[in-house]
N, C-alpha and C positions, 0 to 999 in steps of 0.2 A: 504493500500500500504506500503510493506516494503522500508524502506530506506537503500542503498550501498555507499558507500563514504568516500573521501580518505582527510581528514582537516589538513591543517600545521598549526601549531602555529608559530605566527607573530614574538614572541621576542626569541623562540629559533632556529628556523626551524626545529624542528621536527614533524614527519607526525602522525597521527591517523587514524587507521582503523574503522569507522564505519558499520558495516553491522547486522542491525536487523532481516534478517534472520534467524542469527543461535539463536535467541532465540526463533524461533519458532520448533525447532530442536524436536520430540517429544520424548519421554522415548522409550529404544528399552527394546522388549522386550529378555530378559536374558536367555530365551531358547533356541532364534534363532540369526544367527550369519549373519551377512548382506556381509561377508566377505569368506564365507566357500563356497567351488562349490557347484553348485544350488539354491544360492538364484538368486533373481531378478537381483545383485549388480555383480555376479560372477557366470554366469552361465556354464561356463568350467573355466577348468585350464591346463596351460603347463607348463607355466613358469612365472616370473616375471611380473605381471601383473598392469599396467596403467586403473584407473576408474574414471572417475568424483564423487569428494565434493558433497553430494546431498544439503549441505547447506555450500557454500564456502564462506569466506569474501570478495573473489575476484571473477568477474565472466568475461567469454569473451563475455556473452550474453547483458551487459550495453556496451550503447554507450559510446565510450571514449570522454569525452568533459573534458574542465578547465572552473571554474570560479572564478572571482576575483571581488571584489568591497572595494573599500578604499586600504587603506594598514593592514588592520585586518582581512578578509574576503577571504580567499584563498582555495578553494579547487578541488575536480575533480572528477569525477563521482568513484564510486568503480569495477574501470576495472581491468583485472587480469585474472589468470589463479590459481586454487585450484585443486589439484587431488591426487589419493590415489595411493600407488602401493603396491600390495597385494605380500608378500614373498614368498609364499607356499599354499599348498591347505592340510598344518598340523597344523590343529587348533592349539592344545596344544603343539606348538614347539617354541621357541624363536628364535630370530635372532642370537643369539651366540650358537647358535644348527646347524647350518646351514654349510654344506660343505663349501671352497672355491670356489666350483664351483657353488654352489646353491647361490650364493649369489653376484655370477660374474655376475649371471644374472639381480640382483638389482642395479646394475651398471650398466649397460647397458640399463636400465630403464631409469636410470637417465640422462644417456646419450645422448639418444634417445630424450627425455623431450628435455634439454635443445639446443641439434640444430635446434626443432624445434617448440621451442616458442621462440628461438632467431629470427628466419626468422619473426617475428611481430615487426615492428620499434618503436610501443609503448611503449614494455618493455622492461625494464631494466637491471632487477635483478631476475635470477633464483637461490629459496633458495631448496634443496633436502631434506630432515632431517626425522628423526624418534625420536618421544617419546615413552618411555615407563615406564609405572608408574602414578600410580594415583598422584605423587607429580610434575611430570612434566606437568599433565592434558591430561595423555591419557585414554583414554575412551572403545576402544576395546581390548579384549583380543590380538586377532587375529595378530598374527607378520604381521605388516608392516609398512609404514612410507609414508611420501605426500611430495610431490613438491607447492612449490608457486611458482607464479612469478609476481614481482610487476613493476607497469608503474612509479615507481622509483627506485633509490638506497637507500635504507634504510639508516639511518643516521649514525649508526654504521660503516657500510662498505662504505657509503661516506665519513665520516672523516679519514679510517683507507686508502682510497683510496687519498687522499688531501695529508697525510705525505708519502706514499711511492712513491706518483710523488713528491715533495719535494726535497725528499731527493736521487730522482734519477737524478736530475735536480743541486744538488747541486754535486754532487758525481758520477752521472753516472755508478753507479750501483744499484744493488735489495737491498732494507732497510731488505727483510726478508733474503735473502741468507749473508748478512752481519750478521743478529744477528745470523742465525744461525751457524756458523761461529764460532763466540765467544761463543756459548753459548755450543758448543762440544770441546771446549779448558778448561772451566769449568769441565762441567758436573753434577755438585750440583742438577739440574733442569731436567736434563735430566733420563727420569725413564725405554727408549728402545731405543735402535737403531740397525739396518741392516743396509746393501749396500743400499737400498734406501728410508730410511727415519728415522726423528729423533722425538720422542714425549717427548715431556713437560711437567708439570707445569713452565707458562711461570711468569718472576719474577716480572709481574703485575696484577697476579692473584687476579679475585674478593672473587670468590668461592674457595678455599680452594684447593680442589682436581680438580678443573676443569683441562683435559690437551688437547692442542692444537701436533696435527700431519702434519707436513709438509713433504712432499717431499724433499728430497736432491736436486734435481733436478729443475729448475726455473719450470714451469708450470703453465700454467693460467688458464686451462680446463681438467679437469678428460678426456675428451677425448684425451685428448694430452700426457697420461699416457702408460707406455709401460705394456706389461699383469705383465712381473716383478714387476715394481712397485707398481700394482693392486693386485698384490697377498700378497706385505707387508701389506698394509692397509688393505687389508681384514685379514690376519691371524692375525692381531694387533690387532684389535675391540675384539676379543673374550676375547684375554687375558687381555687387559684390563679391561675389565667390569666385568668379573672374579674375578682380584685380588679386584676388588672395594667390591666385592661381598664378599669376603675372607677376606678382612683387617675391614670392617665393620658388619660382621658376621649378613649377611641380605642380602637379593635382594634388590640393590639399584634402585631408578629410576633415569633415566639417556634420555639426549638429546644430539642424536649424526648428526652434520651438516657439510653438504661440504659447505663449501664458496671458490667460484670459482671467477673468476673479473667477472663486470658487463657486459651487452650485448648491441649494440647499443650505445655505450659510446667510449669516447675518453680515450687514456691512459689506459686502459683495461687489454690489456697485460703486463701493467708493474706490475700486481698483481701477489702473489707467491700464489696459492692456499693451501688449508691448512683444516683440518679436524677438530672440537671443539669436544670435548667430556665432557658434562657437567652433573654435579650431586648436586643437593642441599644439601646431605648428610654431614654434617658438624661433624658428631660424631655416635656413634652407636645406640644414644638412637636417638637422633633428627634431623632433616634438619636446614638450613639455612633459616631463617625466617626476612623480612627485616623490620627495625623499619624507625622511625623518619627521622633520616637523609640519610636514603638511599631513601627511597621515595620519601623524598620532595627535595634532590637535587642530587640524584643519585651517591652517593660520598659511598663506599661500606668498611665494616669494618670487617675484616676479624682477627681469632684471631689464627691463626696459619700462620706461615710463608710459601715458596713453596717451598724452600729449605729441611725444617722439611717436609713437606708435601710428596715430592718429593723424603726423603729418606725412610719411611717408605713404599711408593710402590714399591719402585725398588726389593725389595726383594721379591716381589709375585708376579712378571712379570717372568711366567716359562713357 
């Protein structure tokens, strides 16, 4: 019997995903593409396409229960939702190959996703995201990218959700429309902007070149997005990952995530959604590789500023 399951830790609260399924996950074989139309996994194709995880960490088929014993013993069964959404039925084509229209439709995917796994009051937190690159830990050729959704807020987006009710509470305005704000009166940090939106290296960056895309606009839900503003973020992703491509004279691997506010949750809408686009790529020979004290206390050391960082991409944003 496989075990699924979701454990916090007592002195931090942070949560751990257990699911020994996926290591029963078996080697595919390299001929055949579980993702192309006509396997088993994709037997047509239209458009933007939603499948079930065959080996997900979250599943909606476990009974959602909690258990607790003591004050050290806290967990809850491994419920959730894991799905894949397939791009294209073009094998050998990347996501930044992809029309804006072809790719409106993977929005729409996600869109779709998340009004309805929000209608489940169990869960929380719908994450959309696409890896790509062996250094990110993706596994298929095949352009596409998955949805989670977890019967929490992950701890990241519950602390980054604690300071912007905070500071709306103190101030009665958006903590993110406030920075961004100052941070286009600058501009050091800023490496794009159009009518509606502004992308970053933000001046607390872990990774190096990681850069964060926000909307001008408050928004809490990509579906709350007008097609203008949909079509800046889309037409952005390419060139971004392009010039990452170009300044590091490589295909880089990169993790690109909507974080939207969480679902079934209070204070919800006071979150500014916002795009991460992240890459380990630290240099052209190597990635970002964490030692000693970023593991053991997640405290992250970075050896170039985002400033530096930030001026050398603005010029390959074309």
């Amino acid at each position: 019997m496989t075990v699924r399951e979701i454990r916090k830790n007592p002195f931090t609260g942070e949560v751990v995903i257990f699911s020994e399924t996926r290591q029963d996950r078996p080697d595919r074989d390299s001929s055949l593409c579980p993702l192309c139309t006509g396997s088993e996994e994709v037997p047509t194709f239209n458009k933007p396409l939603r499948i079930s995880n065959k080996f997900p960490a979250l599943s909606k088929d476990v009974e959602y229960r909690k258990y607790k014993k003591d004050s050290f013993y806290e967990k809850t069964s491994g419920y959730g939702c894991c799905e894949l959404i397939v791009y294209t039925d073009k094998h050998n084509s990347k996501f930044i190959d992809l029309s804006v229209d072809e790719s409106m439709g993977i929005f729409e995917a996600w869109m779709q996703a998340t009004k309805q796994l929000s209608s489940n009051k169990n869960l929380k937190y719908i994450l959309p995201f696409e890896n790509y690159g062996e250094d990110v830990g993706a596994t298929l050729l095949h352009p596409h990218g998955q949805i989670y959704a977890f019967p929490f807020i992950p701890d990241y987006m519950k602390k980054e959700l604690e300071a912007i009710l905070e500071y709306r509470r103190e101030h009665n305005k958006c903590m993110i429309c406030d920075y961004l704000f100052i941070e286009q009166e600058n501009t050091d940090r800023i490496v794009y902007e159009d009518e509606n939106i502004v992308a970053l290296i933000p001046f607390f960056a872990k990774y190096a070149y990681d850069m964060i895309i926000y909307p001008k606009r408050h928004i809490s839900y990509l579906h709350q997005c007008t097609r203008s503003e949909m079509v800046s973020m889309l037409s952005f992703f390419p060139i971004a990952i392009k010039a990452l491509n170009k300044f590091f004279e490589t295909e880089v691997s990169y993790s690109l995530s909507l974080h939207q506010g969480p679902v079934n949750s209070e204070g919800s809408t006071a979150f500014h959604l916002y795009f991460k686009l992240h890459t380990p790529q630290r240099n052209k020979q190597s990635t970002k590789l964490l030692g000693a004290v970023e593991t053991s206390t997640n405290t992250f050391i970075s050896g170039i500023l985002p400033e530096t960082a930030a001026a050398q991409l603005q010029k390959l944003m074309l």
